[in-house]
VOGU-3710 file (C-alpha; in Angstrom, 3 decimals, decimal comma):
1> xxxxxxxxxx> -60,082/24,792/-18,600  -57,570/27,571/-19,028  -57,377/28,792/-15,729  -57,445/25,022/-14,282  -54,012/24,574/-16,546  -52,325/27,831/-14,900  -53,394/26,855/-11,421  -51,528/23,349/-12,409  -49,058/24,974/-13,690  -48,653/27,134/-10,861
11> xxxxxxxxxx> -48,399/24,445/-8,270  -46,170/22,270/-10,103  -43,800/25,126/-10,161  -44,009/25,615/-6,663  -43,612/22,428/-6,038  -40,002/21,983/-8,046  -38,535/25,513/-5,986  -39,788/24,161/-3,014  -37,791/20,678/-3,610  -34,565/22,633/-5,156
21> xxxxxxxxxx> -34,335/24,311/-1,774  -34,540/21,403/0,076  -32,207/19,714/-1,773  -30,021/22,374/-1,240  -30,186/22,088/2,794  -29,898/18,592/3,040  -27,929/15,773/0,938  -28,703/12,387/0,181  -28,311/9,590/-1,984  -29,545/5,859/-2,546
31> xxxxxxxxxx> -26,681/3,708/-2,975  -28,597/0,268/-5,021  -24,415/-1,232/-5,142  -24,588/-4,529/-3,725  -20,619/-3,746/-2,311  -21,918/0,009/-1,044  -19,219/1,727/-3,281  -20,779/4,526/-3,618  -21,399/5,413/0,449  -18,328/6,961/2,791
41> xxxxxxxxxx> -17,381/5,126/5,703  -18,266/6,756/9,372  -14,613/7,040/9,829  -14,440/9,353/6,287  -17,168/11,528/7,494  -15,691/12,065/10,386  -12,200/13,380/8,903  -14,192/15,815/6,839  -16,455/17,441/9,194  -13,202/18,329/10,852
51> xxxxxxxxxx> -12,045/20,839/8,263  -12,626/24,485/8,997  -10,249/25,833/6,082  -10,358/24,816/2,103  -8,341/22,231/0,971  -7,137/22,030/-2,332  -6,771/18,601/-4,124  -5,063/19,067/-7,632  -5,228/15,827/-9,492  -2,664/15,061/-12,143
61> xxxxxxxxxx> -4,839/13,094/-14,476  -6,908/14,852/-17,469  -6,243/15,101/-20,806  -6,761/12,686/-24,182  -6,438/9,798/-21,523  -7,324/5,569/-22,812  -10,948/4,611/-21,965  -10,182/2,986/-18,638  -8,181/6,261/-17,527  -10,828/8,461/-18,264
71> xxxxxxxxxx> -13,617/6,049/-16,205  -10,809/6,135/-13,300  -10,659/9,761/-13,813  -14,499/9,999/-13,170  -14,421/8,076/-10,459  -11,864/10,067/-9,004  -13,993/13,210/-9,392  -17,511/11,469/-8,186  -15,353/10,379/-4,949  -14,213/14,142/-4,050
81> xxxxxxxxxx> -18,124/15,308/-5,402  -19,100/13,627/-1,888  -16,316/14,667/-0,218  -16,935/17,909/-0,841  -20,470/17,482/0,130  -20,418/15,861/3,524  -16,976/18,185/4,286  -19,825/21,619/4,109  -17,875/22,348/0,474  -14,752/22,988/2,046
91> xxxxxxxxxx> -12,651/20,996/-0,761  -11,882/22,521/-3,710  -10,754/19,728/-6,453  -9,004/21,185/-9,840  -7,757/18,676/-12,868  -4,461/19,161/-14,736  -2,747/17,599/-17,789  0,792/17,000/-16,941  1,721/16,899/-21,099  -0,184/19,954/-21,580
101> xxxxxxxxxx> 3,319/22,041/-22,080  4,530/23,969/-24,695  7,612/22,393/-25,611  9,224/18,880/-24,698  11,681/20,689/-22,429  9,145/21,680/-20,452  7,100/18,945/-20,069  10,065/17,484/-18,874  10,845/19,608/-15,953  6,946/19,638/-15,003
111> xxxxxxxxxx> 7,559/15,901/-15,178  10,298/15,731/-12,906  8,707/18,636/-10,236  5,919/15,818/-10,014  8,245/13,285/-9,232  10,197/15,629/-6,559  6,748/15,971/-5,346  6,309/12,272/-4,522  4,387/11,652/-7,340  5,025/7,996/-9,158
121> xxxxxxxxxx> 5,298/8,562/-13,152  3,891/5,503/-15,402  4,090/4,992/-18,826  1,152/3,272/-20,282  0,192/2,352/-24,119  -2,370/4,366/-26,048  -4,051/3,661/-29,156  -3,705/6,454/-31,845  -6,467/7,541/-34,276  -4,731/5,313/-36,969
131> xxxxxxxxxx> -4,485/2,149/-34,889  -0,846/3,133/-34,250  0,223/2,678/-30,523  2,372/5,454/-28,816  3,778/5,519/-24,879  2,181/8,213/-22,527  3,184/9,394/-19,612  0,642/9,764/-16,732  0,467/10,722/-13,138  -2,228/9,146/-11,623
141> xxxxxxxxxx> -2,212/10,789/-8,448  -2,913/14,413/-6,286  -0,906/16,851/-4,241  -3,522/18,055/-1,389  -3,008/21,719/0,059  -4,727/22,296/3,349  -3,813/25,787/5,451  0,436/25,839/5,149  0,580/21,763/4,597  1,058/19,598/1,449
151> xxxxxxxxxx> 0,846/16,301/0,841  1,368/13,646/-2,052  -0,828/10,681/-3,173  -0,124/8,121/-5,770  -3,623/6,411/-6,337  -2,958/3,750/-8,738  -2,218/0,568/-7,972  1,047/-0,338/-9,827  0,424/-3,598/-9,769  2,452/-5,292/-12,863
161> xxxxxxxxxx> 0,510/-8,567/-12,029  -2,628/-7,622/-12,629  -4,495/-6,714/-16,095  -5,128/-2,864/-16,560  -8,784/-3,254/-15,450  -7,974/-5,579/-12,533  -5,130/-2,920/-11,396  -7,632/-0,115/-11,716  -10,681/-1,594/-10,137  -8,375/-2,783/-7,462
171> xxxxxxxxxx> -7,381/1,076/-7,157  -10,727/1,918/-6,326  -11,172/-0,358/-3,711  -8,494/1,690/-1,984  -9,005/5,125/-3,705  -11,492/6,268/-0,561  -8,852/5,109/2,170  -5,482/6,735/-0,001  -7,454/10,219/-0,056  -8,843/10,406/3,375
181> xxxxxxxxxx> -5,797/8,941/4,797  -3,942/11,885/3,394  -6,196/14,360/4,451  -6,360/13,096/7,374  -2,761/13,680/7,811  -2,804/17,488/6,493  -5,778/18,461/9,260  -4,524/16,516/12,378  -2,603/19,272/15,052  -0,280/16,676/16,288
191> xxxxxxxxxx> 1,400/13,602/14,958  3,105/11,144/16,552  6,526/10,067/16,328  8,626/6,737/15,079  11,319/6,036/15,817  14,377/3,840/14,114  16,501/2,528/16,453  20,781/3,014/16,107  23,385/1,344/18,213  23,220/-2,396/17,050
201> xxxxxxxxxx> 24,577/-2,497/13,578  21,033/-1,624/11,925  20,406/0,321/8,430  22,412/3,103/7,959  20,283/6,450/7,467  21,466/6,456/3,752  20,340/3,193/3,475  16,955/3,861/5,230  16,458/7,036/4,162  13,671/6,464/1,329
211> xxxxxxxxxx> 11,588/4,384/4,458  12,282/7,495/6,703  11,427/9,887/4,218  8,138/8,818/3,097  7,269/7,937/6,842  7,808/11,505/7,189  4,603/12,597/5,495  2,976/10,519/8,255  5,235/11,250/11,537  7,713/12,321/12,989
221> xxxxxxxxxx> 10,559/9,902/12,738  14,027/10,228/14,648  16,379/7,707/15,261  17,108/6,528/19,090  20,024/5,019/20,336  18,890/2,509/23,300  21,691/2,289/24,799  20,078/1,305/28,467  18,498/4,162/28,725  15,186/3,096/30,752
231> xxxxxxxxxx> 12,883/6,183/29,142  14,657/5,471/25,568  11,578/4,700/24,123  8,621/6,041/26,257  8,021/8,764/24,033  7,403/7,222/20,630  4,354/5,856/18,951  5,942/2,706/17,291  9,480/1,688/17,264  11,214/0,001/14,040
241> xxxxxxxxxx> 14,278/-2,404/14,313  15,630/-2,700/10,876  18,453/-5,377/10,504  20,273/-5,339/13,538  23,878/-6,996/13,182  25,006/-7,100/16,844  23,642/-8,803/20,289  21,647/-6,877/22,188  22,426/-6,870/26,206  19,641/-7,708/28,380
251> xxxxxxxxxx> 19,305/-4,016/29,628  18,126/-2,771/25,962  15,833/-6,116/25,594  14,274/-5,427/29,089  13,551/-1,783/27,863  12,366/-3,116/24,831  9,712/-5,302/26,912  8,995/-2,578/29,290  7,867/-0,465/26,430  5,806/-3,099/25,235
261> xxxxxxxxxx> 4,012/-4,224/28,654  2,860/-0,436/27,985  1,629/-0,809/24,736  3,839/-0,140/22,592  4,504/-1,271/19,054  7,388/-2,547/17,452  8,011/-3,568/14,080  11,059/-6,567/13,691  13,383/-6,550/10,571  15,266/-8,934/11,467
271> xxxxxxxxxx> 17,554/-11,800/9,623  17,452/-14,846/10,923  21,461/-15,588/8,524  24,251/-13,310/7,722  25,563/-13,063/4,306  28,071/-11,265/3,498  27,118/-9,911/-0,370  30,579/-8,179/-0,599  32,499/-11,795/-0,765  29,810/-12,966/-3,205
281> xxxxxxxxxx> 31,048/-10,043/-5,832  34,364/-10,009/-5,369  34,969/-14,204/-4,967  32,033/-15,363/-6,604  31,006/-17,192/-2,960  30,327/-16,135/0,628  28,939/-17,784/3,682  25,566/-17,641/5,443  25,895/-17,892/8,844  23,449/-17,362/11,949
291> xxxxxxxxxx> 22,639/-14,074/13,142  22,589/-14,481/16,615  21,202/-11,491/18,253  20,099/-12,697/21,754  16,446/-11,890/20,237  15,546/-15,478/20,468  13,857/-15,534/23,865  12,377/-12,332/23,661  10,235/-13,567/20,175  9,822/-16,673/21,210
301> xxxxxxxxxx> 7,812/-15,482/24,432  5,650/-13,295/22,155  4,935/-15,895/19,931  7,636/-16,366/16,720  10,639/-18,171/15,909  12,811/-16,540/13,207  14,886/-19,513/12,166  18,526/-19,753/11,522  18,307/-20,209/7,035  17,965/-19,105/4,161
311> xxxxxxxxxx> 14,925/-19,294/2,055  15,279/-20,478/-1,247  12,351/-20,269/-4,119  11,480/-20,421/-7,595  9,141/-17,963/-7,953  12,461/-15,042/-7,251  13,932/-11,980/-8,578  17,106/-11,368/-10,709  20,793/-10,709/-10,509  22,946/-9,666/-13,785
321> xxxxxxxxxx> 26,080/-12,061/-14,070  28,243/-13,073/-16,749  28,004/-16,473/-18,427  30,725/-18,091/-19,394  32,440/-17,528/-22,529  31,037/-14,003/-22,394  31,698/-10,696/-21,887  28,189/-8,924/-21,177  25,978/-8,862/-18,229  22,864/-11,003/-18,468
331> xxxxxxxxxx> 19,799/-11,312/-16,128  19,853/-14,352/-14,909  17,291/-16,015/-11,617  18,279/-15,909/-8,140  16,424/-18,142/-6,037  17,491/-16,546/-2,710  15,739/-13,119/-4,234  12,091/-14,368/-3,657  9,163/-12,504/-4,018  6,106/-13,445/-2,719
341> xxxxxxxxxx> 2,507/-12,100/-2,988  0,867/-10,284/-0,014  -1,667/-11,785/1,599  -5,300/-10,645/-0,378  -6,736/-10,577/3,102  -5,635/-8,009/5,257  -5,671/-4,483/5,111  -1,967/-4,238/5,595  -0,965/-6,102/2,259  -4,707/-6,183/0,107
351> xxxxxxxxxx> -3,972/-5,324/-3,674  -0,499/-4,820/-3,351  2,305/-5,963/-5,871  4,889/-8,557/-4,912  7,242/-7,689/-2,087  11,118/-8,186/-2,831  12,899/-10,248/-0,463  16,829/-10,974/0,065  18,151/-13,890/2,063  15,011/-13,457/3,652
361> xxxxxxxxxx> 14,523/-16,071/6,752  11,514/-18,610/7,847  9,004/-18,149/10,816  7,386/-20,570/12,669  4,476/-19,165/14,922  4,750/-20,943/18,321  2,996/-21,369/21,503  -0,889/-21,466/22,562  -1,323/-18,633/23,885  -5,083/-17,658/23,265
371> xxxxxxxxxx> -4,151/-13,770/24,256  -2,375/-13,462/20,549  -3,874/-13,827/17,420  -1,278/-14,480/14,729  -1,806/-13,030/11,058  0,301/-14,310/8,343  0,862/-11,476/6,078  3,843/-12,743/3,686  4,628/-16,382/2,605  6,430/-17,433/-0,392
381> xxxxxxxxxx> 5,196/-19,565/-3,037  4,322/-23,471/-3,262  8,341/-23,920/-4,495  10,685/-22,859/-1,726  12,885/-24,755/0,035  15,201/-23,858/3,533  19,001/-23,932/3,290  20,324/-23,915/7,558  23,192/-22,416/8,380  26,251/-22,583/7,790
391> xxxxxxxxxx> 25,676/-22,983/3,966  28,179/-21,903/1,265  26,502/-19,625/-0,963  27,993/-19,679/-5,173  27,444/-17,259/-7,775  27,627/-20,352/-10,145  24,039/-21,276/-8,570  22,431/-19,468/-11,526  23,457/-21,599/-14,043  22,166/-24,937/-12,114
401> xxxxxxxxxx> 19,084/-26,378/-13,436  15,858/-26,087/-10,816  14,635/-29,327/-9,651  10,860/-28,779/-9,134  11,401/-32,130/-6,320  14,058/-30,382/-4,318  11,706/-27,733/-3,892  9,483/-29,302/-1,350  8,609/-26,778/0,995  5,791/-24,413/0,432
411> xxxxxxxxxx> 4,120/-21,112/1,633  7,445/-20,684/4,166  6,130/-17,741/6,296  8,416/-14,124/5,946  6,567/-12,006/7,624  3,829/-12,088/10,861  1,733/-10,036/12,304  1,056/-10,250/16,304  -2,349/-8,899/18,363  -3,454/-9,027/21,304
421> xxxxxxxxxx> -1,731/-8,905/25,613  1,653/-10,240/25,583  3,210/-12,152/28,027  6,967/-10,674/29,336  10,151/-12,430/28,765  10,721/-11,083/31,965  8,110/-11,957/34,338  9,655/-14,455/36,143  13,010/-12,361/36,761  14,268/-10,055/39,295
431> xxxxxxxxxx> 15,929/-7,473/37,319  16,815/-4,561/40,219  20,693/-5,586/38,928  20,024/-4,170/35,447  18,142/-1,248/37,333  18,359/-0,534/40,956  16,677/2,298/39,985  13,758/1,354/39,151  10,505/1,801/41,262  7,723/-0,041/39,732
441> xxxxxxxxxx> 6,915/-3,504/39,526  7,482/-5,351/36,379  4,361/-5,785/34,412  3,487/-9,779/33,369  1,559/-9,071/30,649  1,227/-6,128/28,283  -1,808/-4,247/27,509  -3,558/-4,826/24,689  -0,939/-3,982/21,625  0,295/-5,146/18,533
451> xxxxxxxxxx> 3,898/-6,009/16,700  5,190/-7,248/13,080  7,900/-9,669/12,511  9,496/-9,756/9,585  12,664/-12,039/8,768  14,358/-9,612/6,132  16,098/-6,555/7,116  16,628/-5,974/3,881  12,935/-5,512/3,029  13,603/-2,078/3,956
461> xxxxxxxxxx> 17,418/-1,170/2,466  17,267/0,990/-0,793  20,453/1,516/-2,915  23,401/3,658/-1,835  26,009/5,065/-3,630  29,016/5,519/-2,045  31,005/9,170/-2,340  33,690/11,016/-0,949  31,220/12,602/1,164  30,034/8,956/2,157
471> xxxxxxxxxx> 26,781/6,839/1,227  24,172/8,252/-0,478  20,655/7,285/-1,554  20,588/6,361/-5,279  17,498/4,530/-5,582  13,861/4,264/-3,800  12,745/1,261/-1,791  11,675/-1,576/-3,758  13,463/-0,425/-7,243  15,476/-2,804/-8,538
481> xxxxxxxxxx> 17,729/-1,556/-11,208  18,918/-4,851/-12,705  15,101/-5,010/-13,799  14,199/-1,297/-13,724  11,131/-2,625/-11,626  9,391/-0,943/-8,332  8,196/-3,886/-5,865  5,812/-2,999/-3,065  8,428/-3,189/-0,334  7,862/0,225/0,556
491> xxxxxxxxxx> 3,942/0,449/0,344  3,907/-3,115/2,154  6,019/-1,131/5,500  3,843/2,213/5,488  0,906/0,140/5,422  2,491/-2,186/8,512  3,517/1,161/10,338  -0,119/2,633/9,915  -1,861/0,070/11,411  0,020/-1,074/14,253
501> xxxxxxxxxx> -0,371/3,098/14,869  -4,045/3,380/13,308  -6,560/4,513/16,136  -9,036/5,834/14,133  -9,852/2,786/12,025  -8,848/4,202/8,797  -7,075/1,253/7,974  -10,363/-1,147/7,518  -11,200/1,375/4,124  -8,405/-1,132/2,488
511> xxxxxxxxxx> -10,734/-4,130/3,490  -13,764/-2,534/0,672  -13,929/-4,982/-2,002  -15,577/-4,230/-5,276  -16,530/-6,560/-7,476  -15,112/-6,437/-11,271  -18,229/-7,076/-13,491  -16,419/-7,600/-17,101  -18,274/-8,337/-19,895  -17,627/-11,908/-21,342
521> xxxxxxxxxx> -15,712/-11,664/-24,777  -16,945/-14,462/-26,343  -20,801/-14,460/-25,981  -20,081/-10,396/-27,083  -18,558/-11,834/-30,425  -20,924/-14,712/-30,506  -23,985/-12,483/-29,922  -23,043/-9,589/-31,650  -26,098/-9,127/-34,232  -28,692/-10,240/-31,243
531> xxxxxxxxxx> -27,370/-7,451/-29,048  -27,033/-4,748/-31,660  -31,049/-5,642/-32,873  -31,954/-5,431/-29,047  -30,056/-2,314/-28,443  -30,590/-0,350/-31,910  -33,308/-1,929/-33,488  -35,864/-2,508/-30,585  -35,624/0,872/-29,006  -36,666/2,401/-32,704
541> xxxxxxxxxx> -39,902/0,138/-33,393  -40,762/0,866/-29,531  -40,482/4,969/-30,061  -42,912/4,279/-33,480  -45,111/1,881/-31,774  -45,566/4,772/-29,081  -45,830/7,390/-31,347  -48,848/5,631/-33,611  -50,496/4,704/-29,978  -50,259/8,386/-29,270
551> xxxxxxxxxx> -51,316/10,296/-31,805  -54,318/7,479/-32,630  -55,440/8,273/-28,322  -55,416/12,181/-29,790  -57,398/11,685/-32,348  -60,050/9,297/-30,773  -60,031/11,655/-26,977  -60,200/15,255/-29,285  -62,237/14,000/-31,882  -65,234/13,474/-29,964
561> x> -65,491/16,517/-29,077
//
């Protein structure tokens, strides 16, 4: 009997080395999520078995976080435990506590090197020991080292909408896609290059800049000057026309179209009214007139109408005036400030915050053609209402009472996104007088491409302050320092720009939907006592029950003996 328990022994031994060194060859795991949370994408597996050098992620969240903070900080950490896995442990992942300084001074300046570093700070509430509450500061997100490159990543969603648990969960829907995007980035040899187009009255580069920088971590982005220049824009990967002010001449819109036919994208900012803002401060009323660009054709062949108007609604942002009979500045609504909620179902705008319009326009789709499939990706909300040009705008708006019945236009469409072959606005015309030149024939339809209309320049202005030295940058995209909040105007246009460029498919990781599986509140109060018993109670009589089974089998098996 001895020797029989040794050989047992023996073998079972054998048996666990032999299964450790397997396991150490080969990786695998059964996923039993009904959403699949916990399996990579082909497209994320791909990326990683591409790096031959460590990368270095350094996440900025650790520390005496809240409850939910600390499960979004494990997640975090089980997400780059695969990626380090299927990447042949290549990725080296280190935690930090951003408060963890030894004076307030110097928490402080690690705070703001964070920030220089692109990372977004957040202040959240914390529940002390005592029941007190206290502010912290956090930095949800990573800077990612690969050979000589670096790279920033905010991973929560700062969604002010949504509860804490809804704006975390809805984090990790797009915490796989936000990592691998960015590495991604760091281990690709050659990126391609935007471009912002100059010439026609659009954004100035202080006024663009925050857009342009943050494309940067993404592309190279230059601004081009058209200027009938038939190869202006062979070279670039997408093209972005922010708030152009002037006509443009049928030379630039036929290059335009020629870089299309070749598949080409194009992003439109464009205003469908003019209003000059400046009269509005210093008068207290301006005019909104039509923007007429000479665009109208050209959009209206590939599918859109940007209308001449102004949208009005009641679900808006704020300006700071002075009432009457006062003599301090006071928040008040401004109905041609909408913001409206991106569309839950698309990759481009899933789980982000509002977007921040200004005398944004309406956009009808139009035509049948069944080569373009139209995607509406912002709309405002069931309250808006259209004001055509010419309308006087007043300051003393604000201090009107809203009519819910004038408001009788709903879901007025801000912003479009266009797929598929294109026809060309010039297909029909001999244009050997604009270029006599020019050898080929002109294309009739494009190749199979895409392009975003949006009818708010605006949507991608930050603030400038100007200097002696002339305009400079004083606040990101999307901050609005009336309300000293960040909308998602600038998340909403990387997104747009990465997946009219996206050839890999990274972009469908923003599509993975998890579901949020909260416990219900009341049947916890209501069956407190029945859960505890089951929980506490249960698992104790089951142990003793066991343990009397047990030893009574001992006694009954041994004593026969």
């Amino acid at each position: 009997m001895k020797r029989k328990d040794i050989r047992q022994f023996i073998i079972l031994l054998c048996g666990i080395v032999l299964v450790a060194v397997i396991s150490t060859q080969y990786f695998f795991r059964i996923d039993l999520t009904a959403e699949k949370r916990h399996t990579l994408t082909p497209e994320t597996r791909k990326v990683l078995n591409r790096l031959d050098a460590p990368l270095y992620v350094n996440i900025f969240l650790d520390g005496d976080l809240p409850i939910p903070f600390r499960r979004f900080r494990n997640n975090i950490r089980e997400m780059l435990d695969d990626f380090r896995v299927h990447s042949g442990s290549r990725i080296v992942v280190r935690f930090f506590d951003p408060t963890d300084a030894a004076n307030a001074a110097e928490r402080e300046d690690r705070f703001v090197s964070l920030e220089e570093n692109g990372l977004r700070r957040i202040s959240i509430h914390k529940t002390n020991r005592d029941g007190s509450l206290s502010q912290q500061i956090i930095f949800p997100g990573a800077i990612i080292l690969y050979k000589d490159r670096q790279a920033s990543v905010n991973l929560l969603n700062n969604n002010s909408m949504l509860p804490p648990e809804a704006a975390i969960n809805a984090s990790l829907e797009t915490l796989e896609y936000e990592l691998i995007k960015t590495i991604n980035l760091l281990s690709t040899d050659s990126i391609g290059t935007i471009a912002l187009t100059t010439g026609r009255g659009e954004l100035r580069r202080a006024e663009i800049y925050d857009l342009g920088r943050e494309l940067s971590n993404f592309y190279n982005v230059e601004f081009q000057t058209i200027d009938g220049q038939l190869d202006a824009l062979d070279r670039f990967e997408a093209v972005i026309i922010a708030k152009p002010q002037e006509p443009f001449d049928e030379k630039d819109k036929f290059i335009i179209d020629r870089y299309i036919m070749r598949g080409g994208k194009v992003m439109w900012l464009i205003d469908g009214a003019r209003v000059y803002t400046d009269s509005l401060v210093s008068m207290g009323m301006t005019f909104a007139l039509a923007n007429e660009l000479n665009l109208e054709d050209q959009l209206f062949t590939y599918g859109v109408r940007v209308n001449y108007g102004v949208v009005q609604d009641v679900m808006s942002n704020f300006i700071t005036v002075i009432p009457d009979g006062s003599s301090q500045f006071v928040p008040a609504p401004w109905l041609y400030y909408p913001l409206v909620v991106p569309s839950p179902n698309h990759a481009i705008t899933r789980n982000l915050a509002p977007v921040w319009h200004r005398y944004v326009s309406e956009i009808d789709t139009v035509g049948r053609d069944g080569n373009i499939r139209k995607t509406v990706l912002l709309q405002t909300s069931e309250w808006s209402r259209v004001r055509n040009v010419p309308v006087m705008i007043r300051l003393s708006e604000v201090q009107q009472p809203v009519h819910p019945q004038h408001f009788n236009r709903s879901h007025c469409i801000t912003a479009v996104l266009l797929e598929g072959s294109f026809p060309s606005v010039f297909r029909h015309r001999n244009v050997r007088h604009l270029f006599p030149e020019l050898q080929e024939r002109q294309a009739e339809r494009s190749v199979e491409t895409k392009m975003i209309v949006v009818a708010d320049g605006d949507i991608a202005r930050n603030d400038v302050r100007n200097t002696p030295q002339g305009p400079i940058p004083s606040n990101p995209l999307g901050f609005d320092r009336n309300t000293n909040q960040t909308f998602a105007n600038r998340e909403f246009l990387i997104n747009a720009i990465n997946y009219l460029t996206d050839d890999a498919g990274l972009m469908n990781l923003r599509n993975r939907e998890f579901t949020l599986r909260l416990l219900n509140r009341q049947k916890v109060t209501n069956d407190l006592l029945k859960w505890q018993v089951i929980n506490i109670v249960l698992p104790m009589i089951l142990l003793i029950v066991g343990g009397i089974i047990y030893n009574r089998q001992r006694r009954y098996r041994y004593g026969r003996q």
